[in-house]
C-alpha positions as CSV (number, residue, x, y, z in Angstrom):
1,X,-114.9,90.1,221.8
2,X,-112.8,88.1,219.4
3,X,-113.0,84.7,218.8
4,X,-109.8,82.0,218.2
5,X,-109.2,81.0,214.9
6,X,-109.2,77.5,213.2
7,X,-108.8,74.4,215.8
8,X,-108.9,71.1,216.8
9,X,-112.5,70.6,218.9
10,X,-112.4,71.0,222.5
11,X,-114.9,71.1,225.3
12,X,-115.3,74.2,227.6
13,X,-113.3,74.2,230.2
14,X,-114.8,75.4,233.7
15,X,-111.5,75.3,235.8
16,X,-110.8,78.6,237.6
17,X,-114.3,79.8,237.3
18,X,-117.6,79.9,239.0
19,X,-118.9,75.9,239.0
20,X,-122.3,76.9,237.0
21,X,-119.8,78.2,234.3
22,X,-120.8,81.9,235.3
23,X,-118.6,84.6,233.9
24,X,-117.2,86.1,237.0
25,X,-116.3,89.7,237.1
26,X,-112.9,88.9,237.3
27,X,-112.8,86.6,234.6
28,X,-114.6,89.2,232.3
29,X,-112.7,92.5,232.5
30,X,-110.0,89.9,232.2
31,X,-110.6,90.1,228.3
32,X,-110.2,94.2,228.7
33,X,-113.8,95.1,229.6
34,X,-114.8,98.1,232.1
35,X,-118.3,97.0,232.2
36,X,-119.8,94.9,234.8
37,X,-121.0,91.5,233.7
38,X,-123.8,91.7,230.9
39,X,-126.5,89.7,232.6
40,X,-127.8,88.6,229.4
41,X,-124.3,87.0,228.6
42,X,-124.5,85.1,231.9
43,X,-128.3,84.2,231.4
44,X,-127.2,83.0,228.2
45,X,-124.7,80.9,229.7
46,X,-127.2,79.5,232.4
47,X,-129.4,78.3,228.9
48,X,-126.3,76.4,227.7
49,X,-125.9,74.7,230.8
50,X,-129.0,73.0,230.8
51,X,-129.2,72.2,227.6
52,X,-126.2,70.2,227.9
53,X,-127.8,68.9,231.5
54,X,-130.9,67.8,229.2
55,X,-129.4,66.2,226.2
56,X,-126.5,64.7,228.4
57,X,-123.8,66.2,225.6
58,X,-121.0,69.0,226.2
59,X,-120.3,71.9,224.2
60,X,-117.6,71.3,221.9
61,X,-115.5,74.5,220.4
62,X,-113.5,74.4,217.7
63,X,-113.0,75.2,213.8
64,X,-112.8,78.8,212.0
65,X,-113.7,81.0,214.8
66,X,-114.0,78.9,217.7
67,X,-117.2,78.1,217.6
68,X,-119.8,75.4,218.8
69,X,-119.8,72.1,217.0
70,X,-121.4,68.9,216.5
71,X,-124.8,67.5,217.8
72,X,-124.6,70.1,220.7
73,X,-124.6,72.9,218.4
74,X,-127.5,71.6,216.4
75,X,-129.6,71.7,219.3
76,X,-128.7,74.9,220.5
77,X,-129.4,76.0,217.2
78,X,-132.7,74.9,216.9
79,X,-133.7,76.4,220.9
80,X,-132.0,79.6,220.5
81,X,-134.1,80.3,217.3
82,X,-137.2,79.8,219.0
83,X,-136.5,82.0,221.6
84,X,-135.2,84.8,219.2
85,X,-138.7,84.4,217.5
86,X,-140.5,84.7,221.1
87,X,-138.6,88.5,221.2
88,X,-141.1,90.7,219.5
89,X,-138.9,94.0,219.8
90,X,-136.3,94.4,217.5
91,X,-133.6,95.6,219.9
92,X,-134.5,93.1,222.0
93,X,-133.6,90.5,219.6
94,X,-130.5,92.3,218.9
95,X,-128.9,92.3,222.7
96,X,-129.9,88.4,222.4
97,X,-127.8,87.6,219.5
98,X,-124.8,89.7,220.5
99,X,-125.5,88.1,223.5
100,X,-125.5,84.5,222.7
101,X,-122.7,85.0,220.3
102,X,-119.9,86.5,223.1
103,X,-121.1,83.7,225.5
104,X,-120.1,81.3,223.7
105,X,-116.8,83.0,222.3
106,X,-116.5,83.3,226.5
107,X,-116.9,79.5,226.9
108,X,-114.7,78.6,224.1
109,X,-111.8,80.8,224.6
110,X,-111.7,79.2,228.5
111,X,-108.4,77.3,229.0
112,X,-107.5,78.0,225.4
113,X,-106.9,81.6,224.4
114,X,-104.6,84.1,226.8
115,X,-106.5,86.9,228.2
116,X,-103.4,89.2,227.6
117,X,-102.9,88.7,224.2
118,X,-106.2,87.3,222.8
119,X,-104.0,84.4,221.1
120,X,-103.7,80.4,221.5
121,X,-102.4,79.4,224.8
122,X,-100.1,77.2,223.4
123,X,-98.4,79.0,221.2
124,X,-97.7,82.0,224.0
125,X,-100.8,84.2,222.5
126,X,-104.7,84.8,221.7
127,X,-106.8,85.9,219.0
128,X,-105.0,86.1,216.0
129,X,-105.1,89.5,214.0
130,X,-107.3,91.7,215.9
131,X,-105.4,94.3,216.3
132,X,-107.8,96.7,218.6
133,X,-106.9,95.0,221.5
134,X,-103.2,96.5,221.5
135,X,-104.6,100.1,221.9
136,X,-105.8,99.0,225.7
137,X,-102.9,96.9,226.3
138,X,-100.5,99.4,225.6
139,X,-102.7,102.5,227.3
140,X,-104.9,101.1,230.1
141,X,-108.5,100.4,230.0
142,X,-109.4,103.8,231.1
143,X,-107.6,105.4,228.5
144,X,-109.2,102.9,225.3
145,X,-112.0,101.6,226.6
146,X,-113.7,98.6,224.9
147,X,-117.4,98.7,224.1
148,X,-118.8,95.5,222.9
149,X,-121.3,96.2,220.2
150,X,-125.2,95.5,221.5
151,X,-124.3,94.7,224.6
152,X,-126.1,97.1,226.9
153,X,-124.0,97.8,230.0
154,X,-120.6,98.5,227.6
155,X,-123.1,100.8,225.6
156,X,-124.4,102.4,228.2
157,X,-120.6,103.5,229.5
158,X,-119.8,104.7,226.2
159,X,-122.7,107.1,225.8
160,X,-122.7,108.2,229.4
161,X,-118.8,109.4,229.0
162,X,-120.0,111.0,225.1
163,X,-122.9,113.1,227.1
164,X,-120.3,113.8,229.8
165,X,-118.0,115.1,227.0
166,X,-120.9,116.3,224.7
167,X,-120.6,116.3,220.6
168,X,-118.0,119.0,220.4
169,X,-115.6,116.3,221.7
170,X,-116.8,112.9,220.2
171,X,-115.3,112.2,217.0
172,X,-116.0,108.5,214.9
173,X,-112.6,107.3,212.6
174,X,-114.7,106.1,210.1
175,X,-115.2,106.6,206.1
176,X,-118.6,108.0,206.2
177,X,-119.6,107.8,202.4
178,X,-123.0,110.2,203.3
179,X,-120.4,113.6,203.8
180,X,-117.6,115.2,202.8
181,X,-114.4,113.4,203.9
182,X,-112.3,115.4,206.9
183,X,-108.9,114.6,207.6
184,X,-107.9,115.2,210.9
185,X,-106.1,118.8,210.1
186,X,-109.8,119.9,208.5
187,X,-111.7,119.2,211.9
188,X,-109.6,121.0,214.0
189,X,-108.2,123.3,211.9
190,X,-111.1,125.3,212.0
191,X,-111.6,125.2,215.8
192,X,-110.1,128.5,217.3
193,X,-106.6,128.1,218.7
194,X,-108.3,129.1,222.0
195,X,-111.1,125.8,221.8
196,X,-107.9,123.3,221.2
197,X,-106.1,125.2,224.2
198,X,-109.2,124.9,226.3
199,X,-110.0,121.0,225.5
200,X,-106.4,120.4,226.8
201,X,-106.6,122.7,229.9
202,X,-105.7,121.4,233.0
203,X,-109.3,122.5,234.8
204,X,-111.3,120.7,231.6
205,X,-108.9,117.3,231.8
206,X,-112.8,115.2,232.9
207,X,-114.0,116.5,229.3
208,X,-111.3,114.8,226.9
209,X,-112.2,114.3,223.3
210,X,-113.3,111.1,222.4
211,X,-112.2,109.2,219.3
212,X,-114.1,105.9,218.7
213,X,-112.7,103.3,216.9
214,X,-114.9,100.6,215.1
215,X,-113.2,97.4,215.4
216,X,-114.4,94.7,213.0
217,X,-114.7,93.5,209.7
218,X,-115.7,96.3,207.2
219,X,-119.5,94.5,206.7
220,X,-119.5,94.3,210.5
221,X,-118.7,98.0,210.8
222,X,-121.3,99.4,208.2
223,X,-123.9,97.7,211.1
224,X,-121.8,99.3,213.7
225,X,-121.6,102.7,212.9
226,X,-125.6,102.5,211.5
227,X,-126.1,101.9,215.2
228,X,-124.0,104.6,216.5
229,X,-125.5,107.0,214.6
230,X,-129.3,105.8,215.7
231,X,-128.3,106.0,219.1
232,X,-126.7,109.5,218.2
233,X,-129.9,111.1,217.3
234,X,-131.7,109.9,220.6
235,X,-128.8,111.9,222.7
236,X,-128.3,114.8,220.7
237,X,-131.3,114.6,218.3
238,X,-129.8,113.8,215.0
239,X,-127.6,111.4,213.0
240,X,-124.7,113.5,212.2
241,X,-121.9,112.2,213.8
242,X,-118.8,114.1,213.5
243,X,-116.5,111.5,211.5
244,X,-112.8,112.2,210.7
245,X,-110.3,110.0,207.7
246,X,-107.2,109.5,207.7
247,X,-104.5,109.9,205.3
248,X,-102.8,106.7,206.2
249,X,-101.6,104.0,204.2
250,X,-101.6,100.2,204.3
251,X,-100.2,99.3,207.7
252,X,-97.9,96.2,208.4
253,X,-100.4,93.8,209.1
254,X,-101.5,94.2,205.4
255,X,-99.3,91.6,204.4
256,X,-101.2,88.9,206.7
257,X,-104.8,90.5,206.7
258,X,-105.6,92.8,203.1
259,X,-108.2,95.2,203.4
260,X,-110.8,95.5,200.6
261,X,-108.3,98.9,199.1
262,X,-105.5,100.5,200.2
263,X,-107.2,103.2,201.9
264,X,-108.5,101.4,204.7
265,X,-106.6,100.2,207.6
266,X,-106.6,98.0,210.6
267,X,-108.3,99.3,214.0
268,X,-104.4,99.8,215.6
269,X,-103.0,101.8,212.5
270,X,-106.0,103.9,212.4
271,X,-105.1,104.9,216.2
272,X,-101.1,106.0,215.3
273,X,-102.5,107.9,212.3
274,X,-105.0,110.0,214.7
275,X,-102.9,110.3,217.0
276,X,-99.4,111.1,214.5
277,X,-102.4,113.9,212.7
278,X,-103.0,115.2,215.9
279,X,-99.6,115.7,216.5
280,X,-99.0,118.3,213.5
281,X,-101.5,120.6,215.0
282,X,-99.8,123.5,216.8
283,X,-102.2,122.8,219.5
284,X,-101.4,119.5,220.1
285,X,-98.2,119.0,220.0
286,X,-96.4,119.4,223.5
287,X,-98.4,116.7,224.4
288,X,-96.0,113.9,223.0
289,X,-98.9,111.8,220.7
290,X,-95.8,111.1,218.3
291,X,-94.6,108.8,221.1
292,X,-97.8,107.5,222.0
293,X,-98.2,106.6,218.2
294,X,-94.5,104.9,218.2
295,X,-95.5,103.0,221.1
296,X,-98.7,101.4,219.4
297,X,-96.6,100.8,216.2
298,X,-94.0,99.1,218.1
299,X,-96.8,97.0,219.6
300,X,-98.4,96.2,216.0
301,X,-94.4,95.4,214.9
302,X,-94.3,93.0,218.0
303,X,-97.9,91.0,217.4
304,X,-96.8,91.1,213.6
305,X,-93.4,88.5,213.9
306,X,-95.5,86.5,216.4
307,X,-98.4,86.2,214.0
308,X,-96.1,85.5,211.0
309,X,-93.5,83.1,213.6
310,X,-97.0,80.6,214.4
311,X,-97.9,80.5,211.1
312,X,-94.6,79.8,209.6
313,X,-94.6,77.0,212.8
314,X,-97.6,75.6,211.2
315,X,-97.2,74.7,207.9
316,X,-99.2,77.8,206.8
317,X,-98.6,81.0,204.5
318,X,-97.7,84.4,205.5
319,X,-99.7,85.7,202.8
320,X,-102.9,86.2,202.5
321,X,-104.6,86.7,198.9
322,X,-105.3,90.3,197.8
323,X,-108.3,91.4,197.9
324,X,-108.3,94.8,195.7
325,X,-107.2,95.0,192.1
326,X,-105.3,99.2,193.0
327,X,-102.0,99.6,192.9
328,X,-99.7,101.7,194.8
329,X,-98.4,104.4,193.2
């Protein structure tokens, strides 16, 4: 769940929802969530409410990220620590943090960031340059799912569909620096032709293959994929997950978001170069990815100008500095 970016403060606004400032089920798949509501997130929510019944102050949003200001945040701050330290298991303590933390993106994206778009309101959009949200918006929620990371219901979705599928078919778009890099053309390439024709058959359709896409900030992702991989060896009994690379280049949002080198990407690139590498294959290819891929690149294109447009509108650059010393060649 992504946050909004640098603001003015604000106080959460409660119009439209439930009057204890419950998520509601509507209001959370909403954001592009399958998953019913986390009850932690909500018990989390319940917390913040009486806190701010106790100390007779509101929450106030605002700032890089969106997040909770002034003397209600100092308080907060001081109450959730104690309770983190009352959690004795580790996991435990984990669901509580990512817990806390998407409640109160929840409570300060209310009445300020579009559901849609994940961008300001006011400005016709939401979160600025996460870029995983287009692959939902442009195929359905059943079709790219989003899993939010330690949050035990989305989790719990996501691993239930991998068993479902089993390993054969569960693939992770990540640079794994432990193995050997495959492309795309080196993990299928050695599947018979008969396996590829079978994963696309119509009477194995409710076994697809599964490609998971780590959407965060590459220190963010290293924690990620550590998880996945725990969780890996519980279901199948060891830590090797199947991990593909890409041979993409920078994409267009490089020039408003650098990655740390020119071989990494954003989340929505990474999906056109699966799915443009999948296309090659022989296997693959009546099966129009190519157009599925222009479709997310004309998406990227489209959230792009109205990234660059706002900032331009603000007074700010369009540029962001560089943040790898390797040049093109």
């Amino acid at each position: 769940m992504s946050s909004a970016s640098r603001s003015s403060p604000r106080e959460a606004e409660l119009n439209g929802t439930d009057c204890r400032g419950a998520i509601t089920l509507k209001e959370w798949q909403g954001w592009g969530c399958v998953s019913p509501v986390p009850a932690m997130v909500n018990s989390v929510i319940k917390e913040l409410k009486l806190l701010e019944n106790n100390i007779d102050s509101q929450m106030v949003f605002g700032g890089n990220g969106g997040k909770l200001q002034g003397d209600f945040k100092v308080q907060e701050d001081k109450k959730h620590r104690a309770k983190y330290e009352t959690l004795g298991d580790s996991d435990k303590k984990f669901q509580f943090f990512s817990a806390r933390q998407i409640a109160c993106r929840l409570l300060g994206s209310r009445g300020y960031l579009c559901q849609k778009c994940w961008l300001p309101m006011e400005d016709d959009f939401l979160r600025q340059n996460n870029t995983g949200k287009l692959l939902w918006q442009v195929f359905g929620v059943q079709s790219a799912t989003l899993c939010l990371y330690g949050i035990s219901e989305d989790e719990e979705i996501m691993w239930n569909a991998f068993k479902d599928a089993g390993k054969d078919k569960v693939w992770c778009l990540y640079p794994n620096q432990n193995t050997v890099p495959k492309t795309v053309q080196d993990a299928f390439s050695c599947q018979s032709s008969a396996y590829m024709r079978c994963a696309y058959s119509t009477t194995n359709r409710d076994r697809p293959l599964n490609f998971v896409l780590i959407d965060g900030t590459w220190s963010n992702s290293a924690a990620m994929f550590r998880r996945l991989k725990e969780q890996a060896k519980l279901v199948w009994g060891e830590e090797d997950l199947p991990c593909v690379s890409l041979a993409t280049g920078a994409s267009a949002m490089h020039k408003l978001r650098p990655q740390p080198s020119w071989d990494r990407t954003c989340t929505a690139a990474a999906a056109i170069g699966v799915l443009s590498e999948l296309q090659l294959l022989p296997e693959c290819s009546v099966h129009g990815l190519d157009k599925q891929a222009d479709a997310v690149e004309d998406a990227l294109v489209v959230l792009l100008e109205a990234l660059t447009t706002r900032r331009l509108r603000m007074g700010r650059s369009i540029t962001r500095k560089v943040r790898h010393s390797r040049d093109i060649c």
